[in-house]
N, C-alpha and C positions, 0 to 999 in steps of 0.2 A: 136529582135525577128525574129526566120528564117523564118516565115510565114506570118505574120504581117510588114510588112513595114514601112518606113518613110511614114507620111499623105502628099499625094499630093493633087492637084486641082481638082475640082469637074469633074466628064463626065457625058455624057451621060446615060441614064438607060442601065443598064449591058446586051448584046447584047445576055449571055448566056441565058439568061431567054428566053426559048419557047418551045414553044409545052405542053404537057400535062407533070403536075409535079405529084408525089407521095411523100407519108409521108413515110419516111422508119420507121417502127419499128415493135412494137412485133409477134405477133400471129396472124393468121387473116389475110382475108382482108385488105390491107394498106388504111386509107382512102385518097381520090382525093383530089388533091388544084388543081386550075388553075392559070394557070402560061402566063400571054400574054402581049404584048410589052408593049403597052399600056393598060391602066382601066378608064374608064370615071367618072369623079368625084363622079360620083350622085350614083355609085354602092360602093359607101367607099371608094373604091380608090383616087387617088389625079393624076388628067391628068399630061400626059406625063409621067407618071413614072409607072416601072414595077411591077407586085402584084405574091407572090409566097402563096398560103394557105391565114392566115389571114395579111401576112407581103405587103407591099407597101413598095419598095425599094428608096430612098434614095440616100446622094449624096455618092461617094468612100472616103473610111477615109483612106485606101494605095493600091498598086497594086505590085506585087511581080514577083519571077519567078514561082510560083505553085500556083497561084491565087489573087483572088481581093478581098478585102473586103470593103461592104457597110454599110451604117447605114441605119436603115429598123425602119417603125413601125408600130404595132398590131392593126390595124386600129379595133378591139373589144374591144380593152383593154387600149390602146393608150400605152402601155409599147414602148420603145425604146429599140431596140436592134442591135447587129450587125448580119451580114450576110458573112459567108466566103464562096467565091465560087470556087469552083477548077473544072476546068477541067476533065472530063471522058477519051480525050482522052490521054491528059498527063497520067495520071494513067495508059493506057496500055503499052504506049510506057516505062514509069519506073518502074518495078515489085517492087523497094524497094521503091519508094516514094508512088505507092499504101499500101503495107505493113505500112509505116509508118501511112498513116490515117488511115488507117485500128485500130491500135494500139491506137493512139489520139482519135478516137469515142471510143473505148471501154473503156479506163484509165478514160475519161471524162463522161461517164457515171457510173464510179464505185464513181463520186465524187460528193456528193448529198448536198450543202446546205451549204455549210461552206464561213464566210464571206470571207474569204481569199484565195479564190480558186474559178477562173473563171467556173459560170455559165452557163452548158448545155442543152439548149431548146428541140431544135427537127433537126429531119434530114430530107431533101428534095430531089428528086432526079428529076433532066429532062433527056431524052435522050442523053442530050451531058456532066450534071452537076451534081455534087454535093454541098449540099447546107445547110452550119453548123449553126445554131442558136444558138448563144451565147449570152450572157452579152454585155450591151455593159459599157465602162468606159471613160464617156468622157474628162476625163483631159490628158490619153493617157497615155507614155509610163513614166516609173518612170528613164527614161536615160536621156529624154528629161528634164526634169525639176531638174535633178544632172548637165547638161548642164548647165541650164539658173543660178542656184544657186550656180554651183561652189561648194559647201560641204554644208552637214547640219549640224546647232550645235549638241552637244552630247543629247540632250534631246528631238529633233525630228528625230534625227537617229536612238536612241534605240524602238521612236514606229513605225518606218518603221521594225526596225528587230522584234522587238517581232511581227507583223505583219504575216511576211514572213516564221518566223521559226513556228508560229502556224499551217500555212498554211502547211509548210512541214511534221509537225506533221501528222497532218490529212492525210496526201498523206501517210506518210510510216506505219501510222498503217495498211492501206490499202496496205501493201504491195509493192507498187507504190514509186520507184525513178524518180526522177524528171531530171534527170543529166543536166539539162542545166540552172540552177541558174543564172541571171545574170540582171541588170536593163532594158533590152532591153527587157524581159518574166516577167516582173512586171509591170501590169497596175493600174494608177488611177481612181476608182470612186467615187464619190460625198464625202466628208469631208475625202480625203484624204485616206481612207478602199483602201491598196494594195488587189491587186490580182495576186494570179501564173496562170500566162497562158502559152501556148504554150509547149503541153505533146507530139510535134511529136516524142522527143527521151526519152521519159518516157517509164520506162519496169518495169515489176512486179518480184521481189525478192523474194525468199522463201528460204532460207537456204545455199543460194549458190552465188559464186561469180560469177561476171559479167567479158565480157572477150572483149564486142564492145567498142570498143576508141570513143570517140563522146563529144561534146561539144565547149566550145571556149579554144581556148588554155589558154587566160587570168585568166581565171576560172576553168582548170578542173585541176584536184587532180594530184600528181607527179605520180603517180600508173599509170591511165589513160595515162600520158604522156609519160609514160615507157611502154607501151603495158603490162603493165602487166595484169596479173588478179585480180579485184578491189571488196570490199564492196559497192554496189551503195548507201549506207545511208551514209557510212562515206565520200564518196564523194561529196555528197550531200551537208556535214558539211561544207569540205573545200571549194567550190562555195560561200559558207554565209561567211563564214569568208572573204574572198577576194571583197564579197559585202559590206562587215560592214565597211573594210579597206578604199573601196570607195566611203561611204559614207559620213564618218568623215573626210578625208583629201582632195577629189576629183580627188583622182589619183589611180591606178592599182599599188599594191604590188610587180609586176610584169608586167614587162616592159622592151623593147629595140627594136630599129629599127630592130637589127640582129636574124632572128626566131630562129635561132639554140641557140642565145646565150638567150635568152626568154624562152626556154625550158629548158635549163641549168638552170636558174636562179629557175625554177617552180619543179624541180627535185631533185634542194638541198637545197627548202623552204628560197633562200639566199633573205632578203629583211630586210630594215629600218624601224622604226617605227618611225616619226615626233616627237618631242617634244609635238607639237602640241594636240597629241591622251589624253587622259587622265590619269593620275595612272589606273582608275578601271578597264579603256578597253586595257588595255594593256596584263593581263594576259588572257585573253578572250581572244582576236586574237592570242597571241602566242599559243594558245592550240589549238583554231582549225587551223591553218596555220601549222601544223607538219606532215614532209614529213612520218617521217612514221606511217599510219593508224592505226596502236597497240598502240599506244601513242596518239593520235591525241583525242579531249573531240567526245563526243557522242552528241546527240542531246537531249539528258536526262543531261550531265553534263553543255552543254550551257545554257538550261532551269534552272537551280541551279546555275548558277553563280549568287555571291551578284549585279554586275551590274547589269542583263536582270534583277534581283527579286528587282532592287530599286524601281522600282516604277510599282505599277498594270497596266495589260496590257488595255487598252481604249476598247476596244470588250472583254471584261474578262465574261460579263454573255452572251455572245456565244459561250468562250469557256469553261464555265462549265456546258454545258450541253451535259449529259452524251452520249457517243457514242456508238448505238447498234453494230456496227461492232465487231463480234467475241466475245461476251460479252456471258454471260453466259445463261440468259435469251434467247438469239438468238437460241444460240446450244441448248436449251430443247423445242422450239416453232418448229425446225427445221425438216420437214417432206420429206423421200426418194422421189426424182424425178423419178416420173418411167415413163414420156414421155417427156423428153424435148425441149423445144421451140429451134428449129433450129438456129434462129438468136441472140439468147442469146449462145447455143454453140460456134459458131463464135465468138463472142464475147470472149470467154474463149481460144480459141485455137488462136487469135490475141493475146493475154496477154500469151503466151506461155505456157497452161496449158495442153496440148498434144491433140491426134487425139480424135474425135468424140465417139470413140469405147469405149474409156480407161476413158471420160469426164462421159459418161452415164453411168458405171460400178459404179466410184463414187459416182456419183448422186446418183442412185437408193439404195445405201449402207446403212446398218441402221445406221451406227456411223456417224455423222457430220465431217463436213469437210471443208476446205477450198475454195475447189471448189464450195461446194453447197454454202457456206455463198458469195461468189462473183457470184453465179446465184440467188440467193436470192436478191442481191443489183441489181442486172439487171431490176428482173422484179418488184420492187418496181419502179426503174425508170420509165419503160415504164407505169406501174399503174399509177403514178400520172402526168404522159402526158396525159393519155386517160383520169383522171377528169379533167384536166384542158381544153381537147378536148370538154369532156362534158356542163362543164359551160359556154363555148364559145358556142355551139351551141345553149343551152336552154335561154342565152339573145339576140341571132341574133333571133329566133323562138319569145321570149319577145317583142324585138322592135319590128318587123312585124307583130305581131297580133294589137300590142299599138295603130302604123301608121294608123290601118284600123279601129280606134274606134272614130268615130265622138264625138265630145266633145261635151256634151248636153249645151242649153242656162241656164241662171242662171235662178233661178225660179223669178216671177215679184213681186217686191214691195207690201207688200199690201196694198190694198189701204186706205186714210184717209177720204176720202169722204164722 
């Protein structure tokens, strides 16, 4: 994962954390967290370690070239979560890896709830930080444990991929390519439920081809590899395919010391199939492993292949409930924007949906659109951050009234006398 690291050794509380933080999001007034080196036990915090809003930070679970990331917890709620922290001033000094968060907050807030797709909290901000609230998945990265295991049998590889291709589902109804598919952006939590994480080179598709080269060479599509101009769904495909490859045997379909001759190999789809793969999965990965994209299965034909359909997927009544995105119900509940929240337009001109002028023309239009249904999904987000703000407050205000209620003595026996 490019952002996420190998887990190193614990340090110190994160030295970014200071001075007065803010909660980035909707409309309004941001409300204050405090943010200070230290929190003395008895105030929730836990000594020696740093508090950002309701979060108490934690030991480092990696540290990277564009930030650190900690395991934190909601000292109201006791949830565990992670903490990625980057740099303010790196962002200036790099206009496209600003852009690129930029992109990663907005993608990951278009992506609300779905088991297989990492979970986005809240945003924080200090003077010198930013400060991403996510999911956290403590069994860690699904490379690490293709490491330790060498390959999985065929019937714990098909529920990592029906997994992963649900989670893509989900991403591209929304529009949303994910182009960096690969075990290093697949994390584990608790029984095993993968998650797609790491959307830094995630962009939103509407009708048109993609033209940025980006990804791991190992993994990205012959198209990509050719500079040419790409489908980002069907690339998407070829990533999975090349993960399913690597799941079942523990090796890369493509491979060689020599990069030039590694690209060759990726450009004319030249690779073996083991003995070892199975009859069923064989015609599977030849379909998605095909160099050229007009031929290659869809992510609707992988979904219907008799393999992925042998056996029901383990999260099946999460994935059949029904999705409001773009549904038809959505477009007739759907009412013109005629003031929009500035930081939800941000949010839409990072997903590349054009300047301010031309967003709110949309918006405000009687016909639905797709702009509005992804400002729609904005501010549902930010809604159910502000109740969940809410209930955090009205049990901190609960305990503190509770603390100041002298507990009466029990009433006395009475008496037998």
């Amino acid at each position: 994962m490019a952002d996420v690291p190998t887990p190193t050794p614990d340090a110190a509380a994160v030295e970014a954390v200071s001075g007065a933080a803010v909660e980035v999001g909707g409309g309004g007034e941001p409300p204050s967290a405090t943010a200070a080196p230290t929190v003395p036990a008895g105030d929730g915090g836990r000594e020696g370690h740093a508090r950002i809003g309701p979060y108490t930070l934690g030991r480092t679970l990696g540290t990277g070239s564009t930030c650190k990331v900690k395991r934190a917890v909601n000292e109201t709620t006791g949830e565990v979560v992670a903490i990625k922290i980057i740099s303010k001033e790196l962002l200036r000094k790099k206009p496209s890896l600003r852009r690129k968060i930029q992109r990663e907050i907005a993608v990951m807030k278009m992506m609300r709830s779905h088991p297989n797709v990492i979970d986005f909290y809240e945003l924080y901000e200090t003077d010198g930080h930013l400060l991403l609230v996510v999911e956290y998945c403590p069994h860690g990265e699904l490379f690490d444990r293709l490491i330790t295991r060498g390959f999985f049998p065929p019937d714990e590889a098909l529920d990592i991929f029906q997994q992963v291709i649900h989670g893509l589902k989900y991403c591209h109804k929304r529009l949303i390519c994910h182009r960096d598919i690969k075990p290093e952006n697949l994390l584990l939590a608790p029984d095993n439920v993968v998650k797609l994480v790491d959307f830094g080179l995630a962009t939103m598709a509407v009708g048109n081809l993609l033209e940025t080269a980006c990804g791991s060479a190992h993994y990205a599509s012959p198209e990509i590899i050719s500079g040419e101009s790409y489908d980002g769904y069907l690339s998407d495909v070829w990533s999975c395919g090349v993960l399913l490859f690597a799941l079942l045997t523990g090796s890369l379909p493509f491979d060689d010391d020599n990069f030039s001759r590694l690209l060759a190999k990726v450009q004319a789809a030249r690779f073996t199939l083991p003995s070892s793969i199975p009859n069923e999965v064989r015609s599977l990965l030849l379909g998605m492993l095909t160099a050229d994209p007009r031929s290659r299965f869809s992510l609707e034909d992988v979904m219907a292949h008799p393999w992925f359909t042998s056996r029901r997927p383990r999260l099946s009544a999460c994935y059949d409930v029904p999705d409001p995105f773009m549904s038809a119900e959505s477009a007739a509940n759907s009412l013109p924007v005629l003031n929009p929240n500035p930081v939800y337009l941000g949010h839409l001109r990072a997903l590349g949906w054009g300047e301010s002028s031309v967003l709110k023309r949309k918006l405000a239009a009687s016909e639905h659109s797709l702009e509005r249904e992804c400002y729609r999904t904005f501010e549902k987000h930010y809604e159910q951050q502000e109740d969940k703000r809410r209930v955090r407050r009205d049990v901190a205000v609960l305990e503190s009234q509770l603390s100041d209620v002298a507990l009466a003595p029990p009433p006395a026996a009475p008496s037998c006398g």
